[in-house]
N, C-alpha and C positions, 0 to 999 in steps of 0.2 A: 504494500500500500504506500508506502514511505515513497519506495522508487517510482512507483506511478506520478505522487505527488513532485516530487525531484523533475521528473521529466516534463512534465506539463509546465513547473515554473522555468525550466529551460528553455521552452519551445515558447512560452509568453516574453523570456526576454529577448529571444531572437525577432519573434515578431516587433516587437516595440524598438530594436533597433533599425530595423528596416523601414518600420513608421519613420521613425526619427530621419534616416534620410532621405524616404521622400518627401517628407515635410523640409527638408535641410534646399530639397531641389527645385521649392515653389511649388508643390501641389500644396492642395487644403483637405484635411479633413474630409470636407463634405466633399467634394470633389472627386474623393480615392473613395467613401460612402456610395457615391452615384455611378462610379467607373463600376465597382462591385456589383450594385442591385443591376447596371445593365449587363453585365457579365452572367449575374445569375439567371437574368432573362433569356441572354440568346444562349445559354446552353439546355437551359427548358423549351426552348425553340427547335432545337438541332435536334434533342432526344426525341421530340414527339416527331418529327421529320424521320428518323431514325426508325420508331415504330412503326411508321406507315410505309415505309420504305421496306421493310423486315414483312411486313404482311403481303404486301406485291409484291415480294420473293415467292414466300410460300404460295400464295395464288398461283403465280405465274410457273410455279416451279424451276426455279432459277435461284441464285445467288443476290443479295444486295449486290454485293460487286458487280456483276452483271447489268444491272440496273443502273448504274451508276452515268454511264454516256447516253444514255437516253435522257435524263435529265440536266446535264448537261452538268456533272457534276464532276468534281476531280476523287483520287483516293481521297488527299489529304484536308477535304471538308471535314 
């Protein structure tokens, strides 16, 4: 339990260093707050894209991959 704790106040002061230099680099708070929520967006985006994609495989009997130049999409979407 001790070392879970240990670890977690590790990995808080890592993050609050990295705070600290992007706030050192002119971002704001709210700024890295908004960068985040839209970040959490478009990967709630990508997955449900992901899903539908994964279902027209199985329909189609084919791979995602497969699918992938029909929509004109690359791998590394």
């Amino acid at each position: 339990m001790c070392l879970d704790i240990q670890k977690l106040k590790e990995k808080r002061d890592v993050l609050d260093e990295e705070l600290s230099q992007l706030i050192s680099e002119g971002y704001s708070v709210d700024e890295l707050d908004e960068h985040i929520s839209q970040l959490h967006e478009y990967n709630n985006v990508k997955d449900a894209g992901q899903m539908l994609l994964g279902k027209l495989a199985v329909i189609r009997g084919v791979t995602t991959k497969e699918l992938y130049p029909e929509f004109g999409l690359d791998m590394n979407d």
